[in-house]
N, C-alpha and C positions, 0 to 999 in steps of 0.2 A: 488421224488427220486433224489439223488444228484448224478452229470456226474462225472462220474470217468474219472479223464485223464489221460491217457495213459503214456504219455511221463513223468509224476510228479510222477506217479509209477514207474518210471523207475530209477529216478532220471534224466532224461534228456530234451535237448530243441527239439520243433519239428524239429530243423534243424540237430537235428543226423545223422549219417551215418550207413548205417546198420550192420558194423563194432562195432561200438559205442553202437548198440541196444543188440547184441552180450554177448559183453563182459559185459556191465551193466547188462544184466540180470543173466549170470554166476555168477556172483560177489554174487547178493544177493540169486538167488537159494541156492549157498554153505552156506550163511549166515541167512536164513530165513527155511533149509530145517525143513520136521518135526523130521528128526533122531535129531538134534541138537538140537531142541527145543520141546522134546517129552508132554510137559506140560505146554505150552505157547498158549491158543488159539487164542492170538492177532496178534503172528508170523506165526499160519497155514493161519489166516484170509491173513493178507499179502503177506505168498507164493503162494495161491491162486491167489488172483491180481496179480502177478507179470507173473504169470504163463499165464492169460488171456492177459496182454498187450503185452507180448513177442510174444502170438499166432496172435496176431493180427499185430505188426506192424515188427515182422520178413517177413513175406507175404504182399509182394510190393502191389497186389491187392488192400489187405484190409487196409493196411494202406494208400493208397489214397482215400479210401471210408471214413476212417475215417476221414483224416484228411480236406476231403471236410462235411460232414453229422454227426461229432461229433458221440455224445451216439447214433444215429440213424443210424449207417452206414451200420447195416446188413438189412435197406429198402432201399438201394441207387438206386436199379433198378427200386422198385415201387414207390420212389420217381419222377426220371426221365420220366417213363411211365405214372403217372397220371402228372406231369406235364405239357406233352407234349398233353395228350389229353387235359386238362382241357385249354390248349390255345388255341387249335383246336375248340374245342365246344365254347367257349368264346372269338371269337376274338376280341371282344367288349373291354373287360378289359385286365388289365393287366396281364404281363406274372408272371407268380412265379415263382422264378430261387434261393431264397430259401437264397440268397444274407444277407438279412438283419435280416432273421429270428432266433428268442432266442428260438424257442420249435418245431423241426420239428415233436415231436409226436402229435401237434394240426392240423397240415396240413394233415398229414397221417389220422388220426381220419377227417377230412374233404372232404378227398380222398374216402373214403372207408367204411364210417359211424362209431358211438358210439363204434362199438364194436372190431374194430381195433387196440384201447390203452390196451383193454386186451388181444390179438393177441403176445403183447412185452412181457410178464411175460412167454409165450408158450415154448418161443424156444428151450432152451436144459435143462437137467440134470445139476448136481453139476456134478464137475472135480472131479476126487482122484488121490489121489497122494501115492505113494510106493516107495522104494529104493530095491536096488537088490548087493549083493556083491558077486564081483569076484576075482578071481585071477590073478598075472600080464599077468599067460600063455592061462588063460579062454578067457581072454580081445583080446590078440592076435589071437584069434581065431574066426571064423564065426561058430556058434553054435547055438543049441535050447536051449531053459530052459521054465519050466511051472511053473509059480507063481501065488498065489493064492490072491485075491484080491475081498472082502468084500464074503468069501465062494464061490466064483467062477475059476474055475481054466482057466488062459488063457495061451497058448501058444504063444510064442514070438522067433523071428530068432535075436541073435544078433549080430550085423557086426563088425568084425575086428578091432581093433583100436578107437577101443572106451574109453573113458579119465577117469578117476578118477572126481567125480562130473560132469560129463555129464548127463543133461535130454533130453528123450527122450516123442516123445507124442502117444498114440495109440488113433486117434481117434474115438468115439465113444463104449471107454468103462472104460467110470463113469458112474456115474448114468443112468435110465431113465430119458427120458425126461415125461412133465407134458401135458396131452391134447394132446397128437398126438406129440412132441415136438422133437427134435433129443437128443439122448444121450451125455451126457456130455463125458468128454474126462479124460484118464491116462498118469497121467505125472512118469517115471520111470527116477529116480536117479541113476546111478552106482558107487557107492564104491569099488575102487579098493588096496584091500589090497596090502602091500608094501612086494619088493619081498629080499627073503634071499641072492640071486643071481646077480641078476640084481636093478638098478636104473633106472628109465624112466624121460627122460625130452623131452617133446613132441614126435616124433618121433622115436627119438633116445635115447638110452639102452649105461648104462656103467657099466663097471666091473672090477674088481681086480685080477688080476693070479699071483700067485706066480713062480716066477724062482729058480732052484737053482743058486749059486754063478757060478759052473764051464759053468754052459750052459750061464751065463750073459757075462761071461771071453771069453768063445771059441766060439760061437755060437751053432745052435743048433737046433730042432723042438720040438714044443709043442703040447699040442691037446686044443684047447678052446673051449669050452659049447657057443652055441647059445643058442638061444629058438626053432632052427629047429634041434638039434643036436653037435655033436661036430665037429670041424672042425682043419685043420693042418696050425700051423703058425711057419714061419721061425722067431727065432731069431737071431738078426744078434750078430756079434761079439763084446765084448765091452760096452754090452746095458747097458745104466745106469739104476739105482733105481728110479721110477717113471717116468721113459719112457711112453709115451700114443700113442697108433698105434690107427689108425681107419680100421674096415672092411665097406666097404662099401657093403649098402643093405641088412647088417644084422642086423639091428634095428629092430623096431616097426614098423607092418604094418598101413598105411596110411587109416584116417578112408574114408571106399566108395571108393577107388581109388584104383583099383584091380591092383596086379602086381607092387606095389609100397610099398617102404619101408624106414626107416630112419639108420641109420647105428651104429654100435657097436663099442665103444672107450674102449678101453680094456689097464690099466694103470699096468705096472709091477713093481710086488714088489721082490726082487732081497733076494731071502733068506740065511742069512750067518748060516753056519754051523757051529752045537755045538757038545762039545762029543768029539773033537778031541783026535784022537791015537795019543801017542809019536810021531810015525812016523809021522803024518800029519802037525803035530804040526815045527815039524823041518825042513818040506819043506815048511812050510809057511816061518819059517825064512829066508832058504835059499830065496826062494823068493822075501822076503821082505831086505835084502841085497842086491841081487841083482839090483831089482828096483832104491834103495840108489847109 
């Protein structure tokens, strides 16, 4: 069977930074998902891997397992344990420290007899993978939803701030596992539909409110649309046409980081008024005289 490595599914060097593991895997989830590619099975085969080496070397643990024990690294403890006896019982010979070795599954089968190499086919289920679509105000919110996955219905809590192609993992529900084996795992996609309202750039939410002309001229108060409500904003006197004010803390909540938020840049559009009366129309003149 041939070593899948990790890091060359990722497209990266073992010396990445887990920043680096991150972001490469984002990259290609959005670009290998199955909504994208609903008829490609060589792009599922890939999301799949991609999905596996992310599980593994996002977790500090296992990516030093790995990257000590290769394709063997979910035996890294019964490697270390029969090593340590097998130099205890044999102080004679040499130690096995697994240094130089090209197949730890021969040492393992060595460890523990014949039947050990079929022990590695045991371990889990196939992964599945599903997408799930929200809205920008669902997203904003810590909520249930029941989705339904190979005729099984599961319930899921979803947290706050959560991204537009963000996956998440449940583990232990793909597949069974084979022979006693653990359950493979669910990889969950979120699509987050784009809002009428608001725009989202990480954290932070922007929007458009219209002023009239007299309120942009005199000053003034407005009422602006959050995603918690509407709220009262002074405009000052004067405001020019695309003016951008920030509310601070009225963004997007922050994913997992309770009590935390990104802020609202709210850009005004200064509406000139159409339709003028005679009258209106001659006090603009005056106006515009005067100005002169």
């Amino acid at each position: 069977m041939d070593v899948i490595d990790y890091y060359k599914v990722l497209g990266l060097q073992a010396t990445a930074s887990p920043d680096d593991i991150k972001k490469a895997y984002r990259k290609l989830a959005r670009k290998l998902h199955p909504d994208v590619n609903p008829n490609d099975k060589a792009a599922q085969v890939k999301f799949q891997a991609i999905n596996e080496a992310n599980e593994v070397l996002s977790d500090p643990e296992k990516r030093n397992k790995y990257d000590k024990y290769g394709k063997d690294w979910q035996h890294a403890q019964a490697f270390e344990k029969a090593a340590t006896t097998n130099a205890q019982n044999n102080s004679g010979q040499q130690f096995y420290d697994g240094a130089d070795s090209e197949d730890f599954s021969s040492f393992f089968s060595s460890m523990f007899g014949s039947n050990a190499g079929k022990r590695q086919s045991q371990f889990r289920g196939q992964d599945y993978n599903a997408s799930l679509k929200l809205s920008l105000r669902e997203a904003a919110e810590t909520h249930q939803q029941t989705i339904t996955v190979n005729s099984k219905n599961i319930r899921i809590t979803i947290p706050a701030g959560v991204e537009d192609g963000q996956v998440i993992k449940l583990k232990g529900y793909g597949s069974p596992g084979t022979n006693g084996g653990p359950a493979g795992n669910l990889y969950i996609t979120f699509n987050i539909a784009p809002d009428t309202q608001f725009k989202r750039l990480g954290n932070d939410l922007y929007a458009t409110t219209e002023i009239d002309l007299y309120t942009a001229v005199l000053g003034g108060e407005i009422l602006q649309a959050t995603l918690t409500g509407q709220v009262k904003m002074k405009v000052q006197a004067e405001t020019q046409n695309a003016t951008k004010i920030r509310l601070k803390g009225k963004g997007f909540p922050v994913y997992k980081q309770d009590a935390a938020f990104g802020d609202l840049f709210v850009t005004y559009q200064v509406k000139i008024p159409t339709n003028l009366s005679s009258k209106q129309k001659e006090l603009f003149t005056k106006l515009s005289q005067l100005s002169s």
